[in-house]
Structures are given as C-alpha cells and as structure tokens.
N, C-alpha and C positions, 0 to 999 in steps of 0.2 A: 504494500500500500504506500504512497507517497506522502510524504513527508507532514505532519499534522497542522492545523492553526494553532500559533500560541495569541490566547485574546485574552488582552492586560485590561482590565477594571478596577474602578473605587466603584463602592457600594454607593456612594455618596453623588454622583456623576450623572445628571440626567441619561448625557448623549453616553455610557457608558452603559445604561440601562435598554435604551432603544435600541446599542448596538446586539445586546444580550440577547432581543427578541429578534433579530434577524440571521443571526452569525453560522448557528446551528445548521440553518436551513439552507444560508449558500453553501456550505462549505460538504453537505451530501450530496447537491448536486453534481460534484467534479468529485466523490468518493474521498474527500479529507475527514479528518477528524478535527475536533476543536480540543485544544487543554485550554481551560480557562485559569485564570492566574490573578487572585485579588490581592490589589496591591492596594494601600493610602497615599494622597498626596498630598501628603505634608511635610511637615520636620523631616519625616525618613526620607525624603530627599536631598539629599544635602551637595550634591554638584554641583558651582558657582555657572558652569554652561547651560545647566538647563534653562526653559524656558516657564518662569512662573508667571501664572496669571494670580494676580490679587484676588483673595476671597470675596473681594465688597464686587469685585465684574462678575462671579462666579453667581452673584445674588442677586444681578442687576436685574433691570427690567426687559434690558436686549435680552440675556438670555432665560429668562422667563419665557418669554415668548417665543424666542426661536425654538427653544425646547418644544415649547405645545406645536408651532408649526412644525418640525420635524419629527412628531409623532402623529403627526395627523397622515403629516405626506406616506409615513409608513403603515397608517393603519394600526396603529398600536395606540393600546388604554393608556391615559398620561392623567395624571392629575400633578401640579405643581405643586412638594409639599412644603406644610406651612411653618415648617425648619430646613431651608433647603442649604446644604452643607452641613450635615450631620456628621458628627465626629463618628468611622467606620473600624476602627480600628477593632475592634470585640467582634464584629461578626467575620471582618474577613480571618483573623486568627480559629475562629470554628469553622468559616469553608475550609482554609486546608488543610485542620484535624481532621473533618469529615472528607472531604475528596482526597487526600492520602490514602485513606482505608480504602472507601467506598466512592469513585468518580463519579456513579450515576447519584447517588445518593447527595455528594456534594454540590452539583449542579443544580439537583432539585431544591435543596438548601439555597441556595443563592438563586434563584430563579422568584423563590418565596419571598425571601429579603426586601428584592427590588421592588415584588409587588405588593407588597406589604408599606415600600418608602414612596413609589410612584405612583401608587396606583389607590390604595386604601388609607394614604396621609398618616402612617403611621410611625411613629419616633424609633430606629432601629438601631439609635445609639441608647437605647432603654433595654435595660436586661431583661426584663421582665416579659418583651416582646419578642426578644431572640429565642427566652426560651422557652415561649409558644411554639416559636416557630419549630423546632429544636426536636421539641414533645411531638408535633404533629409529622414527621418525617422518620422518627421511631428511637429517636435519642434518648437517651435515658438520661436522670437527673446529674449521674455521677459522672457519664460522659459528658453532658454540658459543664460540668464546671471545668473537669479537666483539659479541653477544648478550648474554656475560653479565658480561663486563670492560670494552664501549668506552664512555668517559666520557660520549658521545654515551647510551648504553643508563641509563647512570644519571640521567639529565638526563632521558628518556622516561618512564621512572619516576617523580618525582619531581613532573614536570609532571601525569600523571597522579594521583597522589595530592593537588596542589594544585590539582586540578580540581573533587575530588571533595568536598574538604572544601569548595572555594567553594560547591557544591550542596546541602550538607547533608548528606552520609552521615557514619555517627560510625560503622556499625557492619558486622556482613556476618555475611548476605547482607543487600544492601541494594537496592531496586530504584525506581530511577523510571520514568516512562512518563507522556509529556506533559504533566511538569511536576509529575508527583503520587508524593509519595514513600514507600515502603514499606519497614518495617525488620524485618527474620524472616524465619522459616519460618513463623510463627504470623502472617499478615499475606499468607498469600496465597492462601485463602480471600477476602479485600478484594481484593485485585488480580485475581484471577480474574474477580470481579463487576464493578471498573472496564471488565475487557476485553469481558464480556458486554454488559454494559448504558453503559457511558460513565458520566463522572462522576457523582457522589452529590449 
C-alpha cells in the first residue's frame, strides 16, 4: 500500500476540525491511509521561524466567519463555539493514549471531541466533558485518568509535538504524504492531485 497521510490537528482549530470531516474520505479514494496526529499550538512550539498567528486573529470576526463559510462550502455541521480557542492540551494527550493502543478507537475519540467543540458548543478543555466522552467510546475511569494525568501521557505529547515541529508543520490542519507538505483546507485541492497523479 502507499505510503499513509500524516494529518496534524489542534482540537482547538476550526479549519483543523473541517479538515477532520473531509481527510478520511479523500485519502480512500487513491487507497491511502490517514494517521492523525494531535498536536497544541502553543508554548510547545517554541521555533523562532515558525509562523504565529496571535490568539486575538484566531478569535477575530474574519475568522469566525470564514470558518462558518468554509463549512458550509463543505457541507459540514459548524456551530462557532462560544470559547473558541480552548486550551487542548488534556484531550489530545488521551487521543494518543487511546490511538497508540487502539487507532480506530482513537479517531472515534477525536472525531467526538471536535463535535462535541464544533458542533454541540461544548467546553473540551472541561474534564468532566472528556470524560463523557471517554465513558461513551468504552474507556474506563482508571484509563481516563491514566491517559490524561500519567506523566508518561505528557511526555507522549510532547514528543509528538517535537516531532512535528522537527517536520515543518506550524499550523492545522497540516498534512504531509511522502515527504510533501501541505498546510489548509485551501491546499487540498494540491494534495488531492499529488494523490492522483504523484509528485509535480
């Protein structure tokens, strides 16, 4: 089989959210696989090169909007929530407790998240909602803490995000695929054609 999508997300990321509900489904068309990879964009990035956007743009009203317009153009449920840049950092540490073990299992998990942040305006930097979500995907109480409190889980994290930065992502949705790097939703129209046809 050829070579997989690596698709970098914050839980926190409208257009990282949108990209969630599309990615899967390019990526069977040309028989790839997707690893999804949840990273924070914050503090753990610390490369004087990369590219930051200020939180107060993250919040604006441009992308308020353009978020809802680019889920409408895709057909996808959007509600703008009413904390938007939620601190991520707890859930993605239980996506890759959970998608280490169990892949399908942790995408289900992260699939929930988003529509739990996007979609039902729910607070996912709240413990208490994770570990709804946590309970209904078949997690038990003792794996939830351990997932989202063992110092081992924040070290998994971590390494993850110092992975990501060593590769080049600054942003999310971010995707590479055999070395070629792709940043957007407005970017996968190109990736689409890498997958079709091979490199440019």
């Amino acid at each position: 089989m050829s070579a997989p999508i690596d698709f970098f997300f914050d839980f926190a990321s409208p257009y990282g959210y949108i990209a969630s509900q599309q990615i899967d489904k390019l990526a069977a068309q040309y028989g790839r696989s997707v690893t999804w990879r949840a990273i924070v964009l914050d503090a753990n990035f610390q490369s004087l090169e990369r590219i930051r956007i200020p939180s107060n743009i993250m919040r604006s009203d441009y992308i308020r909007r353009d978020a809802e317009r680019l889920a409408a153009y895709y057909a996808t449920p959007y509600k703008t929530p009413s904390n938007l840049g939620a601190h991520t950092e707890q859930a993605a540490r239980i996506f890759h407790w959970v998608h280490d073990r169990q892949p399908e299992q942790g995408r289900d998990f992260a699939h929930r998240v988003l529509k739990a942040y996007f979609v039902d305006d729910q607070n996912i930097a709240a413990e208490k909602v994770l570990q709804a979500i946590a309970t209904d995907i078949g997690l038990s109480a003792e794996d939830f803490q351990e997932a989202s409190a063992n110092p081992a889980s924040r070290a998994r994290l971590k390494a993850e995000v110092d992975m990501a930065e060593a590769r080049g992502v600054f942003g999310s949705p971010f995707f590479i695929v055999e070395g070629e790097r792709f940043w957007g939703n407005d970017r996968l129209p190109q990736l689409e054609r890498w997958l079709a046809k091979g490199p440019y």
